[in-house]
C-alpha positions in Angstrom: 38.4 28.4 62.9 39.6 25.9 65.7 41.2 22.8 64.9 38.0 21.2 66.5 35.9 22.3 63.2 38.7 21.7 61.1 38.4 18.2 61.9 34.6 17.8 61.2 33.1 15.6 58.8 30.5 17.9 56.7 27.9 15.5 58.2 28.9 16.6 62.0 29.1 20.1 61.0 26.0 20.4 58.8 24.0 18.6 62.2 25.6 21.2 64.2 24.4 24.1 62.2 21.1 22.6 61.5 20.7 22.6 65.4 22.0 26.2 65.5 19.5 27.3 63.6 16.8 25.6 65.2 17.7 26.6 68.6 18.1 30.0 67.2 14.7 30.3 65.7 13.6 29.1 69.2 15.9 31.2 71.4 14.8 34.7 73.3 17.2 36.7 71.7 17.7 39.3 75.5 19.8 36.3 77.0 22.9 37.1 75.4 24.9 35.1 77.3 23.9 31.8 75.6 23.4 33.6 71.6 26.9 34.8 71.8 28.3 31.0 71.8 25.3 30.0 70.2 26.0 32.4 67.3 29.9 31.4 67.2 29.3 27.7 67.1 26.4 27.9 64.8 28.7 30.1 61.9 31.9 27.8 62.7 29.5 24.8 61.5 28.1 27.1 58.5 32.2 27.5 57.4 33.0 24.0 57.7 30.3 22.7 55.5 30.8 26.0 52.7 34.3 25.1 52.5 33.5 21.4 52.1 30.9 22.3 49.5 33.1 24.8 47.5 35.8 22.0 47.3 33.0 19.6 46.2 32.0 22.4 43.5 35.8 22.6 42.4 36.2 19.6 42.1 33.0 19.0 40.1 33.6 21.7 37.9 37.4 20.6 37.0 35.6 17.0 36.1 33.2 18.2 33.4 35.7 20.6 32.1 38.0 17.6 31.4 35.1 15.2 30.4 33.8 18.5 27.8 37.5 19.1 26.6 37.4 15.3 25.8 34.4 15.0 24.3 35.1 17.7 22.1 38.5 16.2 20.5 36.2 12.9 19.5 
């Protein structure tokens, strides 16, 4: 991953993929020479927003644990 994607908010990213995957859906898959890049950009988006989610999750799942663990000592 380049420091380009690293530096993407989940929104850039996730409007990145979303066009990916729209141009891909529309794309004649013999020209090569724009899926390639196409293809590259579009999973670079895809593992921006999946390690954004996963640290959401994480982070999520570490809150309730705590909140449960509390409510249980009451």
């Amino acid at each position: 991953m380049s420091d380009t994607n690293q530096s993407q908010t989940y929104n850039e990213a996730y409007q990145q993929l979303r066009a990916g995957v729209d141009q891909l859906r529309r794309t004649d898959i013999a020209n090569m020479d724009e899926l390639v890049p196409l293809v590259e950009r579009t999973t670079a988006a895809y593992q921006v927003c999946k390690k954004r989610l996963d640290a959401v999750e994480k982070l999520v799942k570490g809150t309730l644990g705590k909140a449960q663990d509390e409510s249980e000592k009451e």
